[in-house]
N, C-alpha and C positions, 0 to 999 in steps of 0.2 A: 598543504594540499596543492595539489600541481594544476595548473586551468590549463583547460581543455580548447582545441582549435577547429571545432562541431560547428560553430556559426560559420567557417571558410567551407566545409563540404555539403554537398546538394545532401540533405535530408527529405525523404520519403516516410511520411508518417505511415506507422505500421508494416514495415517493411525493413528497413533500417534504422529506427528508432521504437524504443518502449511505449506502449499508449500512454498519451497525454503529455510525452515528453519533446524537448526539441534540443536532446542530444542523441548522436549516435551509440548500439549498443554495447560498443567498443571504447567510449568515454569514459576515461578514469575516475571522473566525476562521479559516475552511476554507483549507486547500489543495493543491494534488497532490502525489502522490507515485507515485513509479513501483513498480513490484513484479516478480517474476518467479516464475515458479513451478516450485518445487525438488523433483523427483521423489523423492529421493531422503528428504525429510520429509512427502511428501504436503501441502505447506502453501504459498501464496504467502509467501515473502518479499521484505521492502524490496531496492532493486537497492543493492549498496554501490557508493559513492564511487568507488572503481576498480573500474570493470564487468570488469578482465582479471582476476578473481578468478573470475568464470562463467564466461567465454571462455577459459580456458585448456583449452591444448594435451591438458594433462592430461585433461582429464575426457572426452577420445572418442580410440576407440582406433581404428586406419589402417580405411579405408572407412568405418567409423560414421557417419552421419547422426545429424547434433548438433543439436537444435530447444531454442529458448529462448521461452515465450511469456511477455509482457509484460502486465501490465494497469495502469492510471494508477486511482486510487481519493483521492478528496476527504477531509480530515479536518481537524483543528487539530494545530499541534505537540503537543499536549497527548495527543493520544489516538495519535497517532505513536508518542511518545517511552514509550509504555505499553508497545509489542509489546515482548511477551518474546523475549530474546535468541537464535537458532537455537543448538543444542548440542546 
């Protein structure tokens, strides 16, 4: 993986960088990750690996209207691998 030279250019949070990051959007570094957001912690969380862990049957009961919203968010593994575990 090739490092990035983000810490030598003036960064502008939210304008030329991804929220919450402190690389530029043009950092090789960067990459997407999906999210979803879990009512139930008030917080986006990463989508896991087998998305039938939020899709299940279980978590909406006969007639309920089940909605999943999604958002894709730029970062490095590095600031990924940071997000504290849901619990």
């Amino acid at each position: 993986m090739s490092e990035c030279d983000c810490s030598s250019e003036r960064i502008v949070p939210g304008l030329n960088t991804p929220s919450r990051s402190k690389h530029l959007r043009t950092c090789p570094l960067q990459k997407s990750f999906l999210f979803y957001y879990e009512i139930g912690l008030d917080t986006w969380c990463p989508v896991p690996e087998n998305i039938d862990e939020i899709l299940s049957e279980n978590n909406v009961t006969d007639g309920e209207l089940f909605e999943i919203s999604f958002k894709r968010l730029r970062m490095t593994q590095n600031e990924f691998d940071a997000i504290p575990e849901a619990g």
